[in-house]
N, C-alpha and C positions, 0 to 999 in steps of 0.2 A: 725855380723852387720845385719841389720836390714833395706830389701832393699824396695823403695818406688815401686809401681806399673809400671813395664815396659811389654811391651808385652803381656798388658791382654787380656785373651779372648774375644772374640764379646761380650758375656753376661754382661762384666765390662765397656763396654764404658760409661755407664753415672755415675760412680761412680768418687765424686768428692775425688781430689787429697789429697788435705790437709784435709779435713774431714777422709777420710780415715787415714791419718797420725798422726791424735789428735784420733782417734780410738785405733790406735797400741801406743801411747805413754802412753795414760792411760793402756793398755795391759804390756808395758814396765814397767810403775812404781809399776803396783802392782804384778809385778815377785822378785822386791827387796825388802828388808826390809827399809834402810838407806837414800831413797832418791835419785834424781841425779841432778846435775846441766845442764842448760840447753846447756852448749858446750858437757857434756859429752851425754845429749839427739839428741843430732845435731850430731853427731858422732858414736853414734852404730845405729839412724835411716838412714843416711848417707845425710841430708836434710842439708841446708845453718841453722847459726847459728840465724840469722835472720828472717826466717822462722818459726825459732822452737819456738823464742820469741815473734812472732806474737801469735801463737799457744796456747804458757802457760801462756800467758797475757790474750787470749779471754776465756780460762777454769778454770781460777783463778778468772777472774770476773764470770762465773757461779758456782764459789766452787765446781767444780768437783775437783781442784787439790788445795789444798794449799801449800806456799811457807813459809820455816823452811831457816830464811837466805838465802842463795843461792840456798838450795836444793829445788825441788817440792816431794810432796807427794799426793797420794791421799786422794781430800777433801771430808767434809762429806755427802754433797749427794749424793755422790755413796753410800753410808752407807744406805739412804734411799730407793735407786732406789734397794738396792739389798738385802734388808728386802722384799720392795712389792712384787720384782720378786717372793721372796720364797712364800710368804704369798700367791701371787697371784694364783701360782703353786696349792699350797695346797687347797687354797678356792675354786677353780675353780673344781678340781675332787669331791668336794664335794658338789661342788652348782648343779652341772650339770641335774643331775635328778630333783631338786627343778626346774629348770629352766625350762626344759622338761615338765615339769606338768602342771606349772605357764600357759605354751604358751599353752600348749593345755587347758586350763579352760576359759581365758581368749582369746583366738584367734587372740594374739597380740606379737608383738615380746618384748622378755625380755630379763633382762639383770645382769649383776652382776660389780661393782665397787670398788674399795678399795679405801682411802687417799693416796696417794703418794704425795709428793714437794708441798704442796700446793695446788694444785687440784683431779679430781675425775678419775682416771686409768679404762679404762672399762677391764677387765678381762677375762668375757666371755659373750658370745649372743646367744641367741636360738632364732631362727628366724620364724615368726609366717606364719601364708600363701598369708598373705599381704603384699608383699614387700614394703620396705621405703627406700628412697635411703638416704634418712638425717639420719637415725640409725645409733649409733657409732657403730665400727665393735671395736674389741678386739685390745691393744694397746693404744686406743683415749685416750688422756688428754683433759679432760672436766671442764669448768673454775664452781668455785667451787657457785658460786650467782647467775649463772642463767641456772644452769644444775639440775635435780631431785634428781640425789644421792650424788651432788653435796651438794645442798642445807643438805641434812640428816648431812652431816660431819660436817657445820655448824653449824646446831642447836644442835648437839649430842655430838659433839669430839671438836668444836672451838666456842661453844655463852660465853666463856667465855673472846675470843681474837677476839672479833669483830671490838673494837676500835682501836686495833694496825692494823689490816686486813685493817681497809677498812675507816679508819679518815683522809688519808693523799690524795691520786689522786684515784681519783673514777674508778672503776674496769671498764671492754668495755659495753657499752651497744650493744646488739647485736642485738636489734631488737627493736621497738618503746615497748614493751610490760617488756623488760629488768627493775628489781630494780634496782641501783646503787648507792644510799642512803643510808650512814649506817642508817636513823629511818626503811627505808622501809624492807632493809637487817634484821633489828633487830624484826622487828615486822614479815617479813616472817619465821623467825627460832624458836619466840614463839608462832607461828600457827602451825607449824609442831610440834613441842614439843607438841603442846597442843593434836592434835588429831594422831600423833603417825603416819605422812606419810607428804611424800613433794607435789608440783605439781606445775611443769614446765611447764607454760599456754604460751606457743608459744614465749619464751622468748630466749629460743635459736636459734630455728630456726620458722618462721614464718609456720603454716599449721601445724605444730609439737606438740603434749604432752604429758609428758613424767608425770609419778608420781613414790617415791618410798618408801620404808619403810629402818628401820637399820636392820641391823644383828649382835647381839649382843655375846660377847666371852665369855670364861666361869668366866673372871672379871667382867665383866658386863661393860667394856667397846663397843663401836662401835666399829666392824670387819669390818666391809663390808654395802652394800646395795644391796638390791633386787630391778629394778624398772620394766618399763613396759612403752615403747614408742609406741606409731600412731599418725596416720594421725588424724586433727582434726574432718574430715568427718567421720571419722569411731569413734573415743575416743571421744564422746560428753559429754558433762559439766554433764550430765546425765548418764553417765556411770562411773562420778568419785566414787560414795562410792560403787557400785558391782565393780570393779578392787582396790581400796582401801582396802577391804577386801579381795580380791583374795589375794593382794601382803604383808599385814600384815601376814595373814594365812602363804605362802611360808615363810616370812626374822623370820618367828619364828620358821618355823620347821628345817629354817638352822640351826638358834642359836642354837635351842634341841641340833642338830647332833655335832653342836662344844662346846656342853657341856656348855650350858647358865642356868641359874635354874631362871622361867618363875618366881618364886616367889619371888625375889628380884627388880622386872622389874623398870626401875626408869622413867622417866615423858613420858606421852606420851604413856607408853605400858598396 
């Protein structure tokens, strides 16, 4: 049995009880092959039956767990989340030096993203000698319309699913400077497409901007993005195509390294 948190250490006081317990269930269901119902989840995690339906009701509405009849099973965004992990893993040991280089050419802190769920996963950061406190650190889910590498997944990996995206309740605006429009959304993903780089003009965060380029797989699919976030005082509108070029230069010599072949390059590159 499977006992909930008693007598945690000092370090565990702010760890919430049932979050932790929707942790260990999805840890329970993917120990099994077959499934389990939720008295028999109520019962080896030793929680009230009600509790645990609370639980598999709020992770069935986010398709971490799907429900086979009675039984829960793990759903398929775990399936996603634990591709990126790998991917992320991988991309990351290999961006790292590209990224190292990036900051020091450009004097700015960089960054590396995958597609995960929907939005932009920062992966890894090399941090320039300009600290920014609005810089995603590694981890950040970044919304995919008004973020830099955000925007690349768009025009690269999704201008084909804009309508279903973004026709129905309009994405957050997060800052007066935010598109939220699918004409505006669609017209900024074939500007990017057009000259082969995004540029996140204080759209996420105000004082902020970020630009990136794709990094392409050896399908010639989008893998990843390279970007390159500052301060606006410092990244002026005049320093967009010398860092434009910085950050194309880097997301192609990743691709090289992940085995992309430059002569098939498709719009944009």
């Amino acid at each position: 049995m499977i006992h909930p948190t008693s007598g945690s250490p000092a370090g565990e006081r702010y760890v919430i009880p049932n979050l932790r317990n929707a942790c260990r269930i999805l840890k329970l269901l993917g120990a099994g092959q077959d499934g389990l119902r939720a008295a028999d989840i109520a019962r080896q995690m030793g929680i009230p039956v009600t509790t645990t339906l609370r639980i598999m009701k709020t992770l069935h509405v986010e398709n971490l767990v799907r429900k086979d009849g009675a039984r829960y099973e793990l759903g398929p965004v775990l399936i996603q989340l634990g591709n990126a992990a790998l991917a992320g893993t991988e991309m990351r040991t290999a961006a790292l030096p590209v990224l190292m280089k990036l900051t020091a050419q450009v004097d700015e802190t960089s960054h590396l993203a995958i597609a995960c769920d929907g939005r932009s996963l920062i992966v890894a950061v090399q941090d320039g000698p300009h600290p920014l406190r609005a810089a995603s650190r590694p981890g950040f889910l970044a919304d995919l319309h008004c973020s830099s590498t955000g925007k690349i997944f768009l025009a690269f990996a999704f201008h084909d699913r804009l309508a279903a995206l973004y026709s129905g309740a309009r994405p957050a605006k997060r800052t007066t400077h935010t598109h939220t429009t699918l004409k505006d959304i669609r017209r900024d993903c074939e500007l990017t497409r057009r000259r082969g780089y995004s540029v996140d003009d204080e759209e996420f965060n105000l004082g902020v901007r970020c630009l990136a380029a794709p990094v392409f797989a050896s399908d010639g699919t989008v893998a990843a993005a390279i970007g390159v976030t500052a301060a606006t005082v410092r990244f002026t509108k005049e320093r967009i195509p010398g860092i434009a070029a910085a950050v194309k230069d880097a997301a192609t010599g990743l691709s090289r390294l992940l085995g992309y072949d430059a002569a098939g390059a498709p719009p944009g590159e």
